[in-house]
Structure formats: C-alpha cells, structure tokens
Backbone as a chain_set.jsonl record, in Angstrom:
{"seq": "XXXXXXXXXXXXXXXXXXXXXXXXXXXXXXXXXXXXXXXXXXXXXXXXXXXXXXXXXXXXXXXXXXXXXXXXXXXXXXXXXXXXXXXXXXXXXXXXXXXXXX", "coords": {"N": [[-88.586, 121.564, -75.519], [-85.144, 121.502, -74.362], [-82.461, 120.329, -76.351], [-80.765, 119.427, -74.203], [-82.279, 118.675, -71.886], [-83.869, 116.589, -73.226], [-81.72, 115.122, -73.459], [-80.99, 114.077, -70.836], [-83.671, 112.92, -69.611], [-83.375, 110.708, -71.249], [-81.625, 109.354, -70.043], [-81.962, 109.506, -67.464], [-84.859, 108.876, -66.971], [-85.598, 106.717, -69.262], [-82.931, 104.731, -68.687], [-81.219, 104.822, -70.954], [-78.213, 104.084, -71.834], [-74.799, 105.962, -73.085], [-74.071, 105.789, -75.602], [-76.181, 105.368, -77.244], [-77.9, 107.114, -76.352], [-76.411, 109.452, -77.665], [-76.536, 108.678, -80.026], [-79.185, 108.766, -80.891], [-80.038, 111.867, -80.194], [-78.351, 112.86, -82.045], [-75.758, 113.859, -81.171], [-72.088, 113.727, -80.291], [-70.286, 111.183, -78.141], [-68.8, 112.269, -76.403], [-69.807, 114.671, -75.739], [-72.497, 114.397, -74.764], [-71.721, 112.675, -72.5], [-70.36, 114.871, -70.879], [-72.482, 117.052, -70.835], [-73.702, 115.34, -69.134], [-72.644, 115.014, -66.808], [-71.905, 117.623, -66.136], [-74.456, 118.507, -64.862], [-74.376, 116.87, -62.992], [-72.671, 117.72, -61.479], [-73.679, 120.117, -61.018], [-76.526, 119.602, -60.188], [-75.575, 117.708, -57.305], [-74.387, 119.749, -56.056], [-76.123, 121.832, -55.472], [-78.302, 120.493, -54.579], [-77.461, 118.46, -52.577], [-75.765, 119.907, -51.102], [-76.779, 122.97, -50.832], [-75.804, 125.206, -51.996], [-75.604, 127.895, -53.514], [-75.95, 129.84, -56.705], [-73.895, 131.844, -57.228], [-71.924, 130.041, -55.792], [-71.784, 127.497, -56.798], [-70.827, 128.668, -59.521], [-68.605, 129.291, -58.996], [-67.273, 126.779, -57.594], [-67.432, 125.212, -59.501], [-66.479, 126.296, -62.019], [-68.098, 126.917, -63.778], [-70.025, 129.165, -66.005], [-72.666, 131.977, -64.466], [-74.69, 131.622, -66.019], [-74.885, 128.925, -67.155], [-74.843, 127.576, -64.971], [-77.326, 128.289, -63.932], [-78.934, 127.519, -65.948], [-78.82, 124.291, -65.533], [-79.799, 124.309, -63.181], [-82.723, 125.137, -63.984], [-83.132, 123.113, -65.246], [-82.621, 120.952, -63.499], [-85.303, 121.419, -61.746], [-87.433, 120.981, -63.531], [-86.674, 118.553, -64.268], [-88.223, 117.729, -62.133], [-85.663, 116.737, -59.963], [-85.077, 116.126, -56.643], [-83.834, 117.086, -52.989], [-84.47, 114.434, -52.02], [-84.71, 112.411, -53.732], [-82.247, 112.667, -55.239], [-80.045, 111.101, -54.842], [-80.312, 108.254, -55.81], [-80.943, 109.362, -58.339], [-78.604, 110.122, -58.852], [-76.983, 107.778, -59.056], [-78.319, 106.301, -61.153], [-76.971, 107.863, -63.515], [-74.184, 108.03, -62.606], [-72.494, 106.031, -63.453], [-72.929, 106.236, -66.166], [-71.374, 108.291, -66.626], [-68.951, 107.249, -65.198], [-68.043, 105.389, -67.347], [-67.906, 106.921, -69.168], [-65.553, 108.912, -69.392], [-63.709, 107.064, -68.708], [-62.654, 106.455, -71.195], [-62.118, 108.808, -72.04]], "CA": [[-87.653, 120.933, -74.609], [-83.565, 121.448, -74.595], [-81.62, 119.218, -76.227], [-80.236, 118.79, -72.575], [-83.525, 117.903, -71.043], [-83.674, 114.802, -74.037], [-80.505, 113.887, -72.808], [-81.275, 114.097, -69.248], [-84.972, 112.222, -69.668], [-83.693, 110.074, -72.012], [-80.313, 108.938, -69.276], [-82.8, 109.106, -66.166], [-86.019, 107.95, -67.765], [-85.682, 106.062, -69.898], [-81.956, 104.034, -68.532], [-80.464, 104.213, -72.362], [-76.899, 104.123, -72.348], [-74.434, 107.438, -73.639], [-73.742, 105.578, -76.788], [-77.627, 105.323, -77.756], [-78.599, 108.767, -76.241], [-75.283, 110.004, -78.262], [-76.805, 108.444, -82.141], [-80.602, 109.087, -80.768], [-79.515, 112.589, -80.383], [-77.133, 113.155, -82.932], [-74.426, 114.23, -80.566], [-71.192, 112.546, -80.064], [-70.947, 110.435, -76.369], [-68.227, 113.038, -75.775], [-70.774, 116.023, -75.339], [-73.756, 113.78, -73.876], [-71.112, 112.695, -70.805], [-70.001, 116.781, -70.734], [-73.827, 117.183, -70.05], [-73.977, 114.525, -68.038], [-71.535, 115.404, -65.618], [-72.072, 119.159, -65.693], [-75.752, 118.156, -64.649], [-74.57, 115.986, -61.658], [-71.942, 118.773, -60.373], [-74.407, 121.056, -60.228], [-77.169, 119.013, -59.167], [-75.304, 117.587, -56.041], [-74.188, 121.27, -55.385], [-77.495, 122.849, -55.133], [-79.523, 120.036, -53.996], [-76.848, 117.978, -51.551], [-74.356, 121.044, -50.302], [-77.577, 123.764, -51.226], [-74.946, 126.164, -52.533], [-76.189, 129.441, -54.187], [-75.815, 130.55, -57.814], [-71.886, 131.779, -57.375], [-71.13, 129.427, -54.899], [-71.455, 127.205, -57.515], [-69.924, 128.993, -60.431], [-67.269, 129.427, -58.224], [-66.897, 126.013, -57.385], [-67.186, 124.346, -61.227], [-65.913, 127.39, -62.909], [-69.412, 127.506, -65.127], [-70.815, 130.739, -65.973], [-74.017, 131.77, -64.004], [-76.139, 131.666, -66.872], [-75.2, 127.917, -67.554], [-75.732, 127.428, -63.582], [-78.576, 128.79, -63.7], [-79.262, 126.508, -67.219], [-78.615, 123.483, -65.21], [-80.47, 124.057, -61.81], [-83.552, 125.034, -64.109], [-83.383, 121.649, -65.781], [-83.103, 119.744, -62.484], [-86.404, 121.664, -61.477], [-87.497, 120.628, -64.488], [-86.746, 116.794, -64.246], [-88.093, 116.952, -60.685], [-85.265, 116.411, -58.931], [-84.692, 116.581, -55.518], [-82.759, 116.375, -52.297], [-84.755, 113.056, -51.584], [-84.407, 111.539, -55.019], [-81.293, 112.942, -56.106], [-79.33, 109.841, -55.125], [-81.156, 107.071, -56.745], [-80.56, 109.075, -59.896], [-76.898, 110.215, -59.203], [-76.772, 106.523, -59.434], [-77.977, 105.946, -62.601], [-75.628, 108.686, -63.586], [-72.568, 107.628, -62.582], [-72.202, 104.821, -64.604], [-72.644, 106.291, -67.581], [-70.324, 109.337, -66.145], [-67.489, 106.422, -65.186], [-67.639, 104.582, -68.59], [-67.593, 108.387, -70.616], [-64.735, 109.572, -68.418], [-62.924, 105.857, -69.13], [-63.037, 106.45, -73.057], [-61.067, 110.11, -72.692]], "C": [[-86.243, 121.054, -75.195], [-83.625, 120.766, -75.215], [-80.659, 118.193, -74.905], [-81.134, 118.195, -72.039], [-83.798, 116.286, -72.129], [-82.852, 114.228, -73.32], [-80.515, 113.346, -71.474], [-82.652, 112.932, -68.781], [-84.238, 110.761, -70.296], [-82.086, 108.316, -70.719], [-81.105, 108.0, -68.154], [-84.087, 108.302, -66.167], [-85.876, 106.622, -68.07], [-84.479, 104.829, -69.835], [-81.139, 103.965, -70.132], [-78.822, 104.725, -71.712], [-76.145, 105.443, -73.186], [-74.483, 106.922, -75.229], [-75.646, 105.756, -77.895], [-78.076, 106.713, -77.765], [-77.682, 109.983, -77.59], [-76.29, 110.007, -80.411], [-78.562, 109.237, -81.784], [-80.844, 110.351, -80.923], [-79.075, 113.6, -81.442], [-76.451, 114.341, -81.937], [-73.394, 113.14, -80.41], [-71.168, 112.33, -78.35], [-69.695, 111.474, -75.925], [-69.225, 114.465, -74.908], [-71.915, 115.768, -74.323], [-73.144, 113.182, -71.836], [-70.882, 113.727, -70.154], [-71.556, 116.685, -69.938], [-73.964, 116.831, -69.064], [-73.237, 115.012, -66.538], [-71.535, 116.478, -64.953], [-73.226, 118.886, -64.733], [-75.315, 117.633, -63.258], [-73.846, 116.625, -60.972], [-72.926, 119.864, -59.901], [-75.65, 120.956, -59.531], [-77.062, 119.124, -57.732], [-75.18, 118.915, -55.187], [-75.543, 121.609, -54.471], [-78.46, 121.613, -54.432], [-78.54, 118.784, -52.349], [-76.353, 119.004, -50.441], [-75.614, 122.338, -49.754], [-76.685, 125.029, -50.731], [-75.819, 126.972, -53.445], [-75.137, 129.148, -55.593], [-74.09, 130.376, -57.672], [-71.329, 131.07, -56.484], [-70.879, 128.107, -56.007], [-70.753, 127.118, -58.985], [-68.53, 128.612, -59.923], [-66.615, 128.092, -58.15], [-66.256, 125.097, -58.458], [-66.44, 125.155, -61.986], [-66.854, 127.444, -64.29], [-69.503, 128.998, -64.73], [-72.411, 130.678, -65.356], [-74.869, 131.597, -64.836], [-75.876, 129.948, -67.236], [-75.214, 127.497, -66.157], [-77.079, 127.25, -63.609], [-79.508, 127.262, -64.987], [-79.691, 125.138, -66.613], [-79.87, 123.034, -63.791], [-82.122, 124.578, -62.361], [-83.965, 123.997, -64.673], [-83.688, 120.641, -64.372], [-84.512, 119.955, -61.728], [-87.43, 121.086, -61.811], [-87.964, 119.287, -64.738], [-87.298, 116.451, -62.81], [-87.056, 116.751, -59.655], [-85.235, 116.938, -57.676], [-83.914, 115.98, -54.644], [-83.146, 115.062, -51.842], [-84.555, 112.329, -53.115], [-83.3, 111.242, -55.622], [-80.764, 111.666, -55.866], [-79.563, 108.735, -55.866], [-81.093, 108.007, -58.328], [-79.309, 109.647, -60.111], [-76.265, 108.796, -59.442], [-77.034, 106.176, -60.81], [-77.202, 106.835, -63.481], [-74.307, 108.91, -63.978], [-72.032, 107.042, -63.246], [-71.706, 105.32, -65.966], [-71.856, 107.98, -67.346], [-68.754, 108.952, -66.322], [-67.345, 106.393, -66.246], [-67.478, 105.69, -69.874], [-65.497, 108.674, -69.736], [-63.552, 107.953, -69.101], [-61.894, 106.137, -70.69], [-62.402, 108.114, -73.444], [-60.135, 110.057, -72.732]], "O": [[-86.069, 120.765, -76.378], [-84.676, 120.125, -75.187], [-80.2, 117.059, -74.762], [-80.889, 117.06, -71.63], [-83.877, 115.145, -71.676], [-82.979, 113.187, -72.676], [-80.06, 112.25, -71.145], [-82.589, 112.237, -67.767], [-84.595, 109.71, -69.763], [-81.889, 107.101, -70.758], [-81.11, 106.796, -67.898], [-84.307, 107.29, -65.502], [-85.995, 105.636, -67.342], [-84.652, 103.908, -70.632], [-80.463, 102.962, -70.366], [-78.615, 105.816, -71.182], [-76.893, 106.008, -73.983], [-74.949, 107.705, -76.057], [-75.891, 106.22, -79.008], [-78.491, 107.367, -78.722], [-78.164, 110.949, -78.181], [-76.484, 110.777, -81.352], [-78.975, 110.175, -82.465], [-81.779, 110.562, -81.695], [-79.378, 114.782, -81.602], [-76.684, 115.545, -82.044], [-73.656, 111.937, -80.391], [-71.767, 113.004, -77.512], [-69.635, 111.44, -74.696], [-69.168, 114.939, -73.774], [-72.261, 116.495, -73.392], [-73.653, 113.22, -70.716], [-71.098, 113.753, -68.942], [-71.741, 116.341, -68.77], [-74.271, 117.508, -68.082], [-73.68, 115.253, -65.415], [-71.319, 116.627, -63.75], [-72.877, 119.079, -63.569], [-76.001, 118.04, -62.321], [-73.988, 116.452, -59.762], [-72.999, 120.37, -58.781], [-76.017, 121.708, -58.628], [-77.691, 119.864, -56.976], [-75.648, 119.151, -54.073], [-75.803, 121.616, -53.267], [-79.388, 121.993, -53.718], [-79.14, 118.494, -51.314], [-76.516, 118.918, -49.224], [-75.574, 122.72, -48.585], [-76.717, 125.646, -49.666], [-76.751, 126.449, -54.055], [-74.06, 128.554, -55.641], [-73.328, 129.428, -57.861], [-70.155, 131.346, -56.236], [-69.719, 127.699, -56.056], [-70.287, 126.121, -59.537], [-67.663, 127.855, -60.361], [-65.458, 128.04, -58.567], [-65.184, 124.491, -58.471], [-65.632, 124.584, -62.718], [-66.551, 127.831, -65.419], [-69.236, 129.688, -63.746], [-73.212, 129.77, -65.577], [-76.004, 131.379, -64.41], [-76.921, 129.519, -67.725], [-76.034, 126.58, -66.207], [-77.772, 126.264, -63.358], [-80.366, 126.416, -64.735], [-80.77, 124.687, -66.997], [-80.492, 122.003, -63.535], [-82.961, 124.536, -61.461], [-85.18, 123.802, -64.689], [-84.62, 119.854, -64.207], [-84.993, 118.993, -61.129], [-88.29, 120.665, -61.038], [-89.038, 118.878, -65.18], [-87.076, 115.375, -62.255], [-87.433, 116.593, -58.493], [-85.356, 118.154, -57.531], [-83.34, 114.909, -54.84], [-82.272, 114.426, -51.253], [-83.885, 111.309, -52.95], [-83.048, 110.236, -56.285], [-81.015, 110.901, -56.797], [-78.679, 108.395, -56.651], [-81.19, 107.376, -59.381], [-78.832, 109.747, -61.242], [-75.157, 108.679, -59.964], [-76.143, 105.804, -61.573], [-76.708, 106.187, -64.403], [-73.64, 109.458, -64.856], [-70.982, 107.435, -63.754], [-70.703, 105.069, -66.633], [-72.02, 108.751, -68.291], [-67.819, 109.493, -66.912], [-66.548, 107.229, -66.671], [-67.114, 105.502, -71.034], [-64.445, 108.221, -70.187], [-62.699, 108.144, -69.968], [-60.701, 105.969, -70.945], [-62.236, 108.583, -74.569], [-59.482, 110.993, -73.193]]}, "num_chains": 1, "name": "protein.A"}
C-alpha cells in the first residue's frame, strides 16, 4: 500500500486528524493536506464532473501519471459518485484547517 493510500485510509477510515496522520506517518501536515487536497480535486473531477485523464490534468495542472496515481487510489478506497460526498466531507475539514496554517 502507498504511503498515499495510509494517508487516505487513515483521513477517511479511520477520522484521525492531519496532525496525527502527519507524526503516524512521518510526514509533515504540510504534505499530508497537499495529498489531501490533490485527492479531493481529482476525486470530485472524475467522479462529480466525470472528466477524462487530460481534462483533468488540464484543469489542476498535475501530470497524467499523478492523475492517473490519484483516480487509481480512489478506485482503490472505493469511492464513488454516491459516496463521494459524505467523504468530501470528512475531507474538507482537515483541507480548511491545513490551508488555514499556510
């Protein structure tokens, strides 16, 4: 398993907090919100908008291979377009309160 999919299980799963997932980890809560965030742009993309590959490069300005990185993790974790909200919610939070702290 990634180190992204920990972080991702450990966000959605498990409800811990960036600062916990961050020491649990060993990453700093700068990189684990990066994740986080990347994860929920390209999520919503592909599973709200259901934007293609370069429609989403295009949109985030990732490279397709970390596209691609991202939309095989949310496969991955299950998500989908019926779930996704209930965990862009737990999410956000810890999206706002990283985003606060730059």
């Amino acid at each position: 398993m990634s180190h992204k999919a920990v972080i991702f299980r450990k966000a959605l799963s498990e409800g811990k907090q960036t600062p916990d997932i961050a020491r649990e980890t060993c990453h700093d809560e700068a990189s684990v919100g990066h994740y986080l965030l990347d994860m929920d742009r390209v999520a919503y993309a592909m599973l709200v908008h259901g934007m293609s590959v370069r429609e989403i490069c295009f949109t985030t300005g990732m490279s397709e291979g970390l596209v691609r990185q991202y939309m095989e993790l949310a496969e991955e974790l299950g998500l989908s377009e019926k779930d996704f909200p209930q965990a862009r919610s737990r999410l956000q939070p810890l999206i706002n309160a990283q985003a606060g702290n730059s």
